[in-house]
C-alpha positions, 0 to 999 in steps of 0.5 A, spaced: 387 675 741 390 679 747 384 680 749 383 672 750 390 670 751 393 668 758 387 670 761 383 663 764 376 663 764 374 671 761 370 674 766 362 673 765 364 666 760 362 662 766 359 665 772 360 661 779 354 659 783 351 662 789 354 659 795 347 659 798 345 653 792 344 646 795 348 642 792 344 638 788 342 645 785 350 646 785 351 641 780 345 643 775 347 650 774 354 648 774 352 644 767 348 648 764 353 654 765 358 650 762 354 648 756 352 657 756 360 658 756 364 653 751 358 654 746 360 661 747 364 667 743 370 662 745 368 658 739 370 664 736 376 665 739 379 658 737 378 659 729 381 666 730 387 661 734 387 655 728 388 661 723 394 664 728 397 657 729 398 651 725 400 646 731 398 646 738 405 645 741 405 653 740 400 654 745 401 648 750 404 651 756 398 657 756 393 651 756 397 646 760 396 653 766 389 653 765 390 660 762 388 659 755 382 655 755 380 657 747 387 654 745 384 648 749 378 648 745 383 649 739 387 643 741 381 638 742 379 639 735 386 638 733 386 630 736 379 629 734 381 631 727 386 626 728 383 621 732 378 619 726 373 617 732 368 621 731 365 624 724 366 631 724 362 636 720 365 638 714 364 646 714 370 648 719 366 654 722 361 649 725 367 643 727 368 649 733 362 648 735 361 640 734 368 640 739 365 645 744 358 640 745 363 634 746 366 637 751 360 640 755 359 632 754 366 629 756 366 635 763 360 632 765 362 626 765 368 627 769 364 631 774 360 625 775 367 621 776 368 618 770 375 617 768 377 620 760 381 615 757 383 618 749 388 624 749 382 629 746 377 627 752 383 628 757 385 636 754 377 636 754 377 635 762 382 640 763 376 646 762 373 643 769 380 641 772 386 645 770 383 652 766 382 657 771 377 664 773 378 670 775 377 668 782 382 663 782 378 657 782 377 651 777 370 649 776 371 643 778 372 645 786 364 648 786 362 641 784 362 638 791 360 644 795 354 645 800 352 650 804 351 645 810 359 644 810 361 649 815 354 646 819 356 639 820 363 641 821 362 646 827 363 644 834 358 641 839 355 646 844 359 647 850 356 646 857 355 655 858 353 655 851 347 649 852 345 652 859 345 659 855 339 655 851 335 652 857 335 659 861 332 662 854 327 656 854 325 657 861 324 664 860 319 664 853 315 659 858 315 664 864 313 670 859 307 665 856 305 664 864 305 671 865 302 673 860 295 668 861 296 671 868 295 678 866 289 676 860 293 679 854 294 674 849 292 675 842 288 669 839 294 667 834 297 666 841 291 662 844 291 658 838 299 657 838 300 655 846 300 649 848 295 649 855 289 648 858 284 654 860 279 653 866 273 656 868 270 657 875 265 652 876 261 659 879 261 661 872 259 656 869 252 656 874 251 663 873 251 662 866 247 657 865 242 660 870 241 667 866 241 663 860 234 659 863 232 665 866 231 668 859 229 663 855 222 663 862 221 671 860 221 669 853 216 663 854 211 668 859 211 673 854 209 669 848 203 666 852 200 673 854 201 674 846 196 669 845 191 671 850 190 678 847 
């Protein structure tokens, strides 16, 4: 039991989530990483503190400082034994896991705002709420969080820093007109500019002039076929 005892949540039983997630994506991974780490070795981990114990006052100051959570485990299953609330399997090693899925239900709840009420529920929310990981924090605190958080926080702009804005949009539209001057844009940035290209009308009086002068010369030419 050294290897477990006093020592919170172990390091990789329950993985904290990428604080880049949104928070609906929080709340997903939260839950199922809370169902991979108390359907885990910590059920083993509390049989090997049912056979070492016989009460759980012997372990309840280690649990009450969220620094044992198999001695949690082991707690929760004693009140349900006791409880006669809920129909528990009768091979022993099986009521460990029986224990563990009840309380991924009751933690879940809890999460989601609902207050437990029985004294087995009660220790239960203690794995989201009191039972601590390596990095100090309770999973609980992860619960609420968002990426947007610091965004909606943050100051408004000061006035140096809106004109520093407009002076940065005034000079991408004097590049864009510098660029049409000088004839080198790209089609992507034809497609993407937002302005209207004109034509001289000499052009377009040269154009239509060369087009009819060639389509004469054709017409000329397939006559004189025809005649020899």
């Amino acid at each position: 039991m050294a290897l477990h005892r006093d020592c919170g949540i172990l390091a990789g039983d329950f993985i904290k989530p990428d604080p880049v997630l949104t928070r609906r994506e929080t709340r997903k991974y939260l839950v199922a990483e809370l169902e991979r780490w108390l359907t885990g070795r910590i059920c083993r981990h509390a049989k090997e503190i049912s056979i070492v114990y016989s009460d759980p006052s012997e372990v309840a100051a280690s649990v009450e400082d969220g620094m044992w959570p198999a001695a949690r485990l082991y707690t929760v299953l004693y009140l349900l034994e006791r409880s006669n609330t809920l129909v528990l399997p009768t091979d022993y090693d099986e009521r460990f896991q029986f224990a563990a899925e009840w309380c991924i239900d009751i933690c879940t709840d809890h999460l989601r705002g609902y207050e437990a009420v029985i004294p087995a529920a009660v220790m239960a929310t203690g794995f989201v709420a009191i039972d601590k990981m390596p990095c100090g924090s309770v999973i609980e605190s992860f619960w609420n969080h968002s990426p947007f958080a610091a965004l909606r926080q943050a100051p408004p702009l000061t006035e140096a820093e809106d004109e520093a804005e407009a002076e940065a949009e005034a000079e991408g539209s004097a590049s864009l007109d510098e660029k049409i001057e000088d004839g080198t844009l790209s089609v992507a940035q034809l497609l993407k500019a937002d302005y209207v290209v004109r034509i001289p009308g000499w052009a377009i009086v040269t154009g239509f002039s060369v087009m009819a002068a060639y389509v004469w010369s054709v017409a000329v030419a397939l006559s004189l076929a025809k005649h020899c």
